[in-house]
C-alpha positions as CSV (number, residue, x, y, z in Angstrom):
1,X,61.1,-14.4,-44.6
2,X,62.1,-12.5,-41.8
3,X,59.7,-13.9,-39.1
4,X,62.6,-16.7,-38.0
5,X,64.9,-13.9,-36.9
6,X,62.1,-12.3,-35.0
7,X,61.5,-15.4,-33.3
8,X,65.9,-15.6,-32.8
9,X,65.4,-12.2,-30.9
10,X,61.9,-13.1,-28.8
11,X,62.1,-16.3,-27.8
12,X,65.1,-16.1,-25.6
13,X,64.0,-12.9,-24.1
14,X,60.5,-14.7,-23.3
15,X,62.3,-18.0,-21.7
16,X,64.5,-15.6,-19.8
17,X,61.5,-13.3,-18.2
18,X,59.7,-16.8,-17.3
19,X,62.4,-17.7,-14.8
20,X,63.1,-14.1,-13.4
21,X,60.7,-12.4,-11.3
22,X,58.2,-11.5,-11.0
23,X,57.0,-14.3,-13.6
24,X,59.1,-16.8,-12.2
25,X,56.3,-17.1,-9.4
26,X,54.0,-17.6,-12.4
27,X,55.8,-20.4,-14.0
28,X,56.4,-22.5,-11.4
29,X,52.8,-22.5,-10.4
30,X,51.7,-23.5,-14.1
31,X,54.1,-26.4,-14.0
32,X,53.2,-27.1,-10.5
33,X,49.8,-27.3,-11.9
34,X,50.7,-29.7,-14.8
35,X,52.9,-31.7,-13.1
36,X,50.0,-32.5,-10.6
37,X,48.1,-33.7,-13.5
38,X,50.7,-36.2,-14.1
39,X,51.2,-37.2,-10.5
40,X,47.5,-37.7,-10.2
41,X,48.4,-40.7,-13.4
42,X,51.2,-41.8,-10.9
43,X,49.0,-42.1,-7.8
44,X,46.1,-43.8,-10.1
45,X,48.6,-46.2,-12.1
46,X,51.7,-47.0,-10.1
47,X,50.3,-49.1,-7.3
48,X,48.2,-51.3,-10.4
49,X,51.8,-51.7,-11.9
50,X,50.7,-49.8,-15.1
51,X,52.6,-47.6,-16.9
52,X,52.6,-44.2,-16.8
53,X,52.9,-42.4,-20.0
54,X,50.8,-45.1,-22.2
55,X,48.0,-45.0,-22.9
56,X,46.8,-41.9,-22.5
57,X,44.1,-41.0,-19.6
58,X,40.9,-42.4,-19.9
59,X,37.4,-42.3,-17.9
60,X,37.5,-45.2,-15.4
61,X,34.2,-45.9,-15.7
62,X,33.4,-45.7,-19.5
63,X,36.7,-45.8,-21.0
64,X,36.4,-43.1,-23.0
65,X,39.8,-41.3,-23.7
66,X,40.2,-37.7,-22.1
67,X,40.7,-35.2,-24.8
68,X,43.3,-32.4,-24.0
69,X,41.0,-29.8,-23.3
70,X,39.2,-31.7,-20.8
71,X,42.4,-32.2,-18.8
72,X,43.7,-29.1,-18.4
73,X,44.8,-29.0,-14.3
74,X,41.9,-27.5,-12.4
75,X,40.1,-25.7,-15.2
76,X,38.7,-28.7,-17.0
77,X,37.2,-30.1,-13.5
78,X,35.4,-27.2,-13.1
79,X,33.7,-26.9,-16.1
80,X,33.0,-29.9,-16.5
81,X,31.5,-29.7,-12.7
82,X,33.2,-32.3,-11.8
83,X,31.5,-35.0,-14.3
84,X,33.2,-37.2,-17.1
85,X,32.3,-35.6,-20.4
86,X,30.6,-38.7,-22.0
87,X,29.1,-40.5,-19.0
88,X,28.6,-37.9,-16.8
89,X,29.8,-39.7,-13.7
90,X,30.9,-37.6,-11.1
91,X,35.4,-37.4,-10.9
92,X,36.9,-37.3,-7.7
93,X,37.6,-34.0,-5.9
94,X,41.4,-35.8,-5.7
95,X,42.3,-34.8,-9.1
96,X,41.9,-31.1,-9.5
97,X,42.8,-30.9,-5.3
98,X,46.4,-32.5,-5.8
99,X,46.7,-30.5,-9.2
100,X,46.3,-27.2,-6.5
101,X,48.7,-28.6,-3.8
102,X,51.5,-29.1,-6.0
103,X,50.7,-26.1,-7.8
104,X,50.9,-23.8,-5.0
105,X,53.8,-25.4,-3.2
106,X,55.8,-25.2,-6.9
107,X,55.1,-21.4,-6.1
108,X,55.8,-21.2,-3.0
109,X,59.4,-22.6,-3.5
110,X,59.6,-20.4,-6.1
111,X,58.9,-17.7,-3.6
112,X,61.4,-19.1,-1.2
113,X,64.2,-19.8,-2.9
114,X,64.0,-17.8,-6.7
115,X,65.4,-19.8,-10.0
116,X,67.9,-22.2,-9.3
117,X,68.6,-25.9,-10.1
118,X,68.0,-26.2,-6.1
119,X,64.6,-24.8,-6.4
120,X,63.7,-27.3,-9.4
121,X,65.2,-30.4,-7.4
122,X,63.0,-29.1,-4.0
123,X,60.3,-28.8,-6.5
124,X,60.8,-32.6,-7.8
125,X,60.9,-33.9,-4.0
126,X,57.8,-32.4,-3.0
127,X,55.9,-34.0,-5.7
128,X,57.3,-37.5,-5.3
129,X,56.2,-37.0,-1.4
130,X,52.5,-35.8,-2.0
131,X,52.7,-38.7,-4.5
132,X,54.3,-41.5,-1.7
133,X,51.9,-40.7,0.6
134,X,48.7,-40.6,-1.6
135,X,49.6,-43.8,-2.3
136,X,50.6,-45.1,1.0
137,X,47.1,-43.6,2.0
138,X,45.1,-45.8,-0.4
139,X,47.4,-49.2,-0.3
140,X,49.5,-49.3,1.8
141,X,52.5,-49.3,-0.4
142,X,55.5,-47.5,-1.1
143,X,56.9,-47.8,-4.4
144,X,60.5,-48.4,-4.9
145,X,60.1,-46.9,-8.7
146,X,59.9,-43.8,-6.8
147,X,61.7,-44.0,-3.3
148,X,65.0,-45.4,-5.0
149,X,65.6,-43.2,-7.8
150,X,64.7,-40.2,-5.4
151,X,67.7,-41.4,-3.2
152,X,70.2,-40.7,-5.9
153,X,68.8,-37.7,-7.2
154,X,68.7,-36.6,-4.1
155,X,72.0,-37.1,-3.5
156,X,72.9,-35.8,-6.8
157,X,71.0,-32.9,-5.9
158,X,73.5,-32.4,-3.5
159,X,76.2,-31.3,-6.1
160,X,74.3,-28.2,-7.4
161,X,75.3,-24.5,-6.7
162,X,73.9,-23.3,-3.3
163,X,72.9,-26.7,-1.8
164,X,72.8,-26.6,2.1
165,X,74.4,-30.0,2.6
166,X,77.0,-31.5,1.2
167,X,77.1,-34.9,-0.6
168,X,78.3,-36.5,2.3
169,X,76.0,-35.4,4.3
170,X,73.1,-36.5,1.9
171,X,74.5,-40.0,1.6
172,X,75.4,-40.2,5.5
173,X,72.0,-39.4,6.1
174,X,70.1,-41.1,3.8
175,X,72.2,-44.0,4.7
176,X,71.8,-43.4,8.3
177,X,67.7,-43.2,8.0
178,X,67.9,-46.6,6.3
179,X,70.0,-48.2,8.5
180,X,67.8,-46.5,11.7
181,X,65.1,-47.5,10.3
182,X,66.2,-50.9,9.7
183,X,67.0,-51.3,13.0
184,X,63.8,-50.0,14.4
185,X,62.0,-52.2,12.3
186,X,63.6,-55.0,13.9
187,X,62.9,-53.8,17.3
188,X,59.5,-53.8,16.3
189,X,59.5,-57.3,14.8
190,X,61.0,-58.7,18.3
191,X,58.3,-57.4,20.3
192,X,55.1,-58.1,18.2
193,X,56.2,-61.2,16.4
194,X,55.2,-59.5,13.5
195,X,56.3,-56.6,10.9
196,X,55.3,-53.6,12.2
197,X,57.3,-50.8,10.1
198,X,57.6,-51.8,6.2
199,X,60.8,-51.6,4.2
200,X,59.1,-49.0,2.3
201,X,59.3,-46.7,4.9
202,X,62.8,-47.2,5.7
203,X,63.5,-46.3,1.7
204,X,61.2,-43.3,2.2
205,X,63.5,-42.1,5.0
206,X,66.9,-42.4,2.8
207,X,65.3,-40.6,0.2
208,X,64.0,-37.6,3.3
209,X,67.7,-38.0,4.2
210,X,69.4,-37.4,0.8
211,X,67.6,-34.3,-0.3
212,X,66.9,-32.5,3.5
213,X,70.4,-34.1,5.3
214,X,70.5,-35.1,9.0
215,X,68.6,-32.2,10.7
216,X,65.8,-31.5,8.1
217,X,65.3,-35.6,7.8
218,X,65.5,-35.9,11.7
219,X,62.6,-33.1,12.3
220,X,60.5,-34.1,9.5
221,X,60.3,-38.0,10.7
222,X,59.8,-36.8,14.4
223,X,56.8,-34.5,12.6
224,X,55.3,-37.5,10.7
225,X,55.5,-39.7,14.3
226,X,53.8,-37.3,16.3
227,X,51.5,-36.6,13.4
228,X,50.7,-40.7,13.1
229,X,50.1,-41.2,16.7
230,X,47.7,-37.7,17.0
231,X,45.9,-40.2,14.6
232,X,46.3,-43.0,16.0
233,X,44.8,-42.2,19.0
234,X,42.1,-40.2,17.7
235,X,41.0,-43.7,15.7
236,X,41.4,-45.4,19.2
237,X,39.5,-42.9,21.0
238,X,36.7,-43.2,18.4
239,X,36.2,-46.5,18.7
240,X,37.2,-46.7,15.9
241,X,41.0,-49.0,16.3
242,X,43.1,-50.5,18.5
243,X,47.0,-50.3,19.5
244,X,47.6,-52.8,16.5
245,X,45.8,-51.2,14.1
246,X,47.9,-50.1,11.1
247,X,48.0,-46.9,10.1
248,X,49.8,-46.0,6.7
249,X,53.1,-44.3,8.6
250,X,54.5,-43.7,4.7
251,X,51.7,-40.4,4.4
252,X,52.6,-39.5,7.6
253,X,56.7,-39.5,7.6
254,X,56.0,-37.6,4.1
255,X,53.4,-35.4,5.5
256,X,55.9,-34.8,8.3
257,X,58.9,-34.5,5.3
258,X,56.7,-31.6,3.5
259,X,56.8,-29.4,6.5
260,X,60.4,-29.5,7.1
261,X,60.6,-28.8,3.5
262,X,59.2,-25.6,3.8
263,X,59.0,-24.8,7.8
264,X,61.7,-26.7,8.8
265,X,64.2,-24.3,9.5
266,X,62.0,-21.9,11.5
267,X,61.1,-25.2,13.5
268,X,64.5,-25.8,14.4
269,X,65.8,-22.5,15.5
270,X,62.4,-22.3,17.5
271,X,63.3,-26.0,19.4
272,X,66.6,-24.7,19.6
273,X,65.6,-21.2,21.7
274,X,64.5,-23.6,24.4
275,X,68.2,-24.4,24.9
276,X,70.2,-20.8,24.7
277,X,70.3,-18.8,27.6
């Protein structure tokens, strides 16, 4: 009879110690880890216009449903050495790879920037980015079930204790990217006579702009262009393009995006050394 007041005591204490340190690191990486699971559903599903929570995961190749234990993040694709269960065919090195990457970068903004509702919103940017450009990578697409929402939470975001920007700045600049894009876009259309920069990528750069604001936004798109054309021209070097061949610019901006999310600011003040003295 007296195990539910034992519980009343523990259980807070426990929920407390996993969001302080040092076992704060510890929790965001295991919810990292899980939430790449479910990103991994989002990247498979979303661009097939399938839902995301039913039904549950299944084998692509025989159908047969994944039991829990064989989809625990990482774990399971090792032992399982990389095969489906049942059929044995192999599973792609994606899964357990973007399960790691969102894992360690959940810890690392842990690291950065301790427990805080800013840390958890930084945490849900980051994913909907390695997401975006996974995507972008495979089809060329940019889902607006992901880039609009993630314009008003990022805005929204913008309201919790010990934000760097203000609201205003997070809808100026998310309105701003939009509208540059927009513009560029049109540009672009003049010239080629065709559409040369999607409207999913203007919507990608509204959402950069409403959780980073102008500066963050600003350096992470000039990161994803300069990262685009290094590729760009590699393919062309190769032999392998031309000057018109399309490259998806969506995993690049949010490639670019991910390092101003967590190098940004030591970019900037570096750039901005050129200019004092």
């Amino acid at each position: 009879m007296g195990f539910p007041h034992v519980w009343d005591d523990m259980i807070p204490d426990l929920l407390r110690d996993l969001v302080e340190p040092p076992l704060w690191e510890v929790t965001a990486l295991a919810l990292g880890l899980i939430v790449g699971s479910f990103a991994n559903v989002c990247v498979h599903r979303l661009p097939r216009g399938q839902s995301v929570v039913t039904p549950r995961s299944r084998c692509p190749h025989c159908d047969a449903e994944i039991r829990a234990w064989d989809n625990v993040p990482v774990v399971s694709w090792l032992v399982l050495l990389g095969r489906c269960r049942r059929c044995r065919t192999p599973i792609s090195l994606r899964y357990p790879a973007v399960e790691a990457v969102n894992g360690a970068m959940y810890a690392a903004l842990a690291a950065i920037h301790g427990p805080s509702p800013r840390t958890v919103a930084a945490m849900a940017f980051v994913t909907a980015l390695l997401v975006l450009a996974l995507i972008d990578l495979e089809h060329q697409i940019l889902p607006n079930v992901i880039t609009l929402p993630g314009v008003a939470i990022g805005i929204a975001a913008s309201l919790l204790p010990g934000s760097p920007i203000s609201w205003w700045e997070a809808a100026a600049a998310a309105a701003g990217g939009y509208a540059a894009f927009w513009a560029l876009a049109a540009l672009a259309r003049a010239y080629y006579g065709e559409e040369a920069l999607g409207q999913g990528d203007w919507k990608l750069v509204a959402m950069m702009g409403a959780f980073l604001g102008w500066r963050l936004a600003l350096a992470g798109v000039f990161l994803g262009a300069l990262l685009g054309s290094a590729v760009g021209l590699g393919l062309i070097g190769l032999g392998l393009g031309t000057g018109r061949t399309r490259v998806p610019f969506g995993t690049f901006l949010a490639a670019g995006a991910l390092v101003a999310v967590f190098a940004g600011e030591p970019l900037l003040a570096w750039y901005g050394g050129f200019f004092v003295g």
